[in-house]
C-alpha positions as CSV (number, residue, x, y, z in Angstrom):
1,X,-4.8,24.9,-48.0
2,X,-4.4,23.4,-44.4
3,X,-2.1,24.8,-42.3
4,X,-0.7,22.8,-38.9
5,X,0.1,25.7,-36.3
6,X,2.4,25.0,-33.9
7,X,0.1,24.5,-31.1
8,X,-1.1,21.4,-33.5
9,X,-4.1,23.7,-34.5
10,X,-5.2,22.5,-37.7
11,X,-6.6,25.9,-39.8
12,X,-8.2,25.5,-43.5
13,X,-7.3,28.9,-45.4
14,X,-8.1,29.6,-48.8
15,X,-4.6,30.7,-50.9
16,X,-6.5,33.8,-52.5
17,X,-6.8,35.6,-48.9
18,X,-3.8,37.4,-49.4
19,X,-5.1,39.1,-52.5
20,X,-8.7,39.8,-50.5
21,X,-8.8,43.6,-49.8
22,X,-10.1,42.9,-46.5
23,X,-6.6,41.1,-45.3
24,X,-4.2,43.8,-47.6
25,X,-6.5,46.6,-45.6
26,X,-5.8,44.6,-41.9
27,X,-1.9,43.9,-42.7
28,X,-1.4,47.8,-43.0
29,X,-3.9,49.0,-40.0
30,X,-1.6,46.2,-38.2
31,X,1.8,48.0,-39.2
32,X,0.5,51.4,-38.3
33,X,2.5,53.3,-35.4
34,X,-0.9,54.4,-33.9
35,X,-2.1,51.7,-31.1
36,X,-5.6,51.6,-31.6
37,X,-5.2,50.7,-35.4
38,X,-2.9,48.4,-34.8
39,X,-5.4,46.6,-33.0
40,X,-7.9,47.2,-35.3
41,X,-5.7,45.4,-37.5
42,X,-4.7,42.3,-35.7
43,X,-8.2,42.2,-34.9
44,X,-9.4,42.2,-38.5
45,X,-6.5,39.8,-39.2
46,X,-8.1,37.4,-37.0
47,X,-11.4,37.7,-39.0
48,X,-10.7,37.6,-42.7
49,X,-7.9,34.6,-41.7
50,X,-9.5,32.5,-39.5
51,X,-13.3,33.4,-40.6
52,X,-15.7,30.6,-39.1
53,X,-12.6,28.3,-37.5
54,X,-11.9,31.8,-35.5
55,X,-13.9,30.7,-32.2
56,X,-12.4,26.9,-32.2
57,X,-9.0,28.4,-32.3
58,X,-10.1,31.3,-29.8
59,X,-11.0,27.9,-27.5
60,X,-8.1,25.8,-28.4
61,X,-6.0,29.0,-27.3
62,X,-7.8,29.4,-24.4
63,X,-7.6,25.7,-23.2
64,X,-4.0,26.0,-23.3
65,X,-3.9,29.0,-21.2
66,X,-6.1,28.2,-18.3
67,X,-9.1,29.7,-20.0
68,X,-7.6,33.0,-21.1
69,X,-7.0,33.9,-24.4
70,X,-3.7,35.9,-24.1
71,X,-3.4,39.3,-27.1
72,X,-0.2,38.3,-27.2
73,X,-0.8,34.8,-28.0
74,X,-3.2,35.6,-31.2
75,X,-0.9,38.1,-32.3
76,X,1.8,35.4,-32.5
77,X,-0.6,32.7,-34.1
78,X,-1.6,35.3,-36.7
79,X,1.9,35.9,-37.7
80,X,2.8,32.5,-38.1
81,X,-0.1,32.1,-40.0
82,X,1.1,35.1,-42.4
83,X,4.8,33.3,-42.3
84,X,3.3,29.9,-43.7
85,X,0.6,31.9,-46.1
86,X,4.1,33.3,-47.5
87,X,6.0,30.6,-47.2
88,X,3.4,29.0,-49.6
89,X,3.9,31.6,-52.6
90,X,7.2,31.4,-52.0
91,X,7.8,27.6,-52.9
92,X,5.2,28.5,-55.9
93,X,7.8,30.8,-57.3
């Protein structure tokens, strides 16, 4: 499915990530109340989601942001990513 983020990135994900132990494994190091694992997790987001598209967003992010690519920034672009990924199985239901 394409997703259209709202810095008009345009992202191709494949529906059956969320059922890809690799993402299910990320969400809950991302949740954890221990700060290094929820790095880890938001890290690993970034990989299984974005896969090869991960460096043209990384750029797209940065050229937006005077040539920094703010934590902050990816963390919010990975859950809006999650929001439309759910969105999606939602309207299936």
């Amino acid at each position: 499915m394409q997703i259209k983020l709202s810095n008009d990135f345009k992202l191709n994900i494949e529906k059956s990530v969320v059922t890809d132990w690799r993402f299910v494994q990320a969400v809950a190091y991302s949740e954890s109340k221990d700060e290094i694992k929820r790095l880890k997790g938001v890290v690993e987001l970034a990989d299984v989601l974005l896969g090869d598209q991960k460096e043209d967003l990384m750029d797209k992010i940065a050229k937006d942001n005077n040539g920094a690519v703010p934590t902050e920034k990816v963390s919010e672009i990975i859950s809006e990513i999650i929001l439309k990924l759910k969105d999606e199985e939602d309207t299936k239901k």
